[in-house]
N, C-alpha and C positions, 0 to 999 in steps of 0.2 A: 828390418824386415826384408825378407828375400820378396824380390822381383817374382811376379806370378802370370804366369803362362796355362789357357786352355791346354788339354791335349789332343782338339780338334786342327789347332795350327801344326801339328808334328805329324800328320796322318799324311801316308804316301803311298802312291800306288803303282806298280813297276808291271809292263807287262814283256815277255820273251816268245820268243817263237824255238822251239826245240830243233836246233841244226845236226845235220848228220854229227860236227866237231864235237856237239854235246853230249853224244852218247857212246853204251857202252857196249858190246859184241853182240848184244840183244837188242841194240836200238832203242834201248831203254833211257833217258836220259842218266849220266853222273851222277852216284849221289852229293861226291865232289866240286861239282857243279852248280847244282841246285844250293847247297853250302854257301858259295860265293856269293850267288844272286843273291838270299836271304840276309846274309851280313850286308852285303851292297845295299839293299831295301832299307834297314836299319838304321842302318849308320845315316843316312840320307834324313830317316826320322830323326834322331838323335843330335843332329846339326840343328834342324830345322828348332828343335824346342829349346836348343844352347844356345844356336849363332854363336858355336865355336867348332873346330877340330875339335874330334874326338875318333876314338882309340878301344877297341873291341875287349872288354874285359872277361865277358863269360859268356857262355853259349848253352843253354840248360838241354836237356834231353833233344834232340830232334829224330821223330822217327817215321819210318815212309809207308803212305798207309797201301799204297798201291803202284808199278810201274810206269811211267811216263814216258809216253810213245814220242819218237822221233814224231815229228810237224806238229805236235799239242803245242798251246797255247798255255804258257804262265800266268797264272797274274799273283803280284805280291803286294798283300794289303800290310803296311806296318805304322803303326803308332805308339808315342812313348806312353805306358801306363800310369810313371810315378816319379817323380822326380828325387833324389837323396840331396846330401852336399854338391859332390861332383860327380856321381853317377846317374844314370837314367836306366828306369828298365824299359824295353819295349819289347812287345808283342806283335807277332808277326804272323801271318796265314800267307800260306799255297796256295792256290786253286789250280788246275789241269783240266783243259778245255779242250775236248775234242770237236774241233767248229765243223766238220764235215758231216757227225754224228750226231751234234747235237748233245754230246754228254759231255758236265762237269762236276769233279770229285776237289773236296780236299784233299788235298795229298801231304801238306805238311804243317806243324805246327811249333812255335818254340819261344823262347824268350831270351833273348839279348840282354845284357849288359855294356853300357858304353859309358867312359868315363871321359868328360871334358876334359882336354887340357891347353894350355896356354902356349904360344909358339915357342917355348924351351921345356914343353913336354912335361910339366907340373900341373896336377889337379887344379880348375879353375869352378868356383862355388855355378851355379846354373840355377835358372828358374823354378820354381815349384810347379808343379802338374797340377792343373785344374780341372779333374771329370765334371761334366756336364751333364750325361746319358747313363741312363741306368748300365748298360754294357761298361762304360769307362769307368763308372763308379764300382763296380764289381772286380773289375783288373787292378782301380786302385788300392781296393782294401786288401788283396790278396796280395800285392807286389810286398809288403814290409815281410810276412811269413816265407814266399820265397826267397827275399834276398838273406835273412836269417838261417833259411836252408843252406842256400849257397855257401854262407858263410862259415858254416856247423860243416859242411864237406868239404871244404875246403882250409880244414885248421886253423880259420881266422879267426873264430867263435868258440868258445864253450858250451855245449850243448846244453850248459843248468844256467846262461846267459840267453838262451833263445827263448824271452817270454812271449812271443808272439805261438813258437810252436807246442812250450809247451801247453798252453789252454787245449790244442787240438787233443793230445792226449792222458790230462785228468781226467780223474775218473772219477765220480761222484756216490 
């Protein structure tokens, strides 16, 4: 039986202050940037629910829901949602705080893939995800339908193999 792990111990929270070097001729921050942070966030999760290296396997949609002003404030909440053999997904949120204003937006959202691996760079098996919260119980049910996505896009899968997705679209 695999070793079982909450996925309240993997929960991380990264804050940035948006520097002139982070932005783009709009003073907008990078979206190349913000990119980095997010992985950086992750991966940090990712460790914490392995207590191992691990290694950025997939990065699902990420898309910007609005500009992020030179001097905003970051903040990146990430936790692993589900644990596989040697992969983990996690779930990641933006926030964009304008502290002078008073105003904060999400600005990004996305899911991670990280695979543990062993100091010569081989898949290493990792603890089971334990949701707690109704929120984590809900990221977990839905993690095996995305990573069967992923996989179905990614030509690892056969599409008439993904029984998780297809339930979504029988039709009765």
């Amino acid at each position: 039986m695999r070793k079982q792990k909450p996925v309240k111990d993997s929960f991380v929270i990264m804050t940035e202050l948006v520097l002139p070097n982070d932005t783009n001729t709009l003073n907008n921050l990078m979206g190349g940037r913000m990119m980095h942070l997010m992985d950086i966030a992750a991966a940090i999760s990712a460790q914490r629910h392995s207590n191992r290296i691990v290694v950025t396997a997939s990065v699902d949609n990420v898309s910007f829901q609005a500009g992020i002003k030179l001097g905003s404030v970051i903040t990146l909440q990430a936790q692993v949602t589900r644990a596989f053999s040697s992969s983990m997904e996690v779930h990641i949120e933006a926030w964009s705080e304008d502290v002078p204003n008073g105003t904060k937006f999400k600005s990004n959202e996305a899911f991670f893939t990280f695979v543990a691996v062993d100091q010569s760079g081989r898949p290493i098996d990792v603890p089971e995800a334990v949701p707690e919260t109704e929120n984590e119980v809900n990221l977990y049910e839905g993690a095996l339908r995305r990573r069967q996505l992923r996989l179905v896009l990614a030509g690892r899968l056969h599409p008439r193999d993904a029984n998780e997705l297809k339930a979504l679209f029988e039709l009765e």
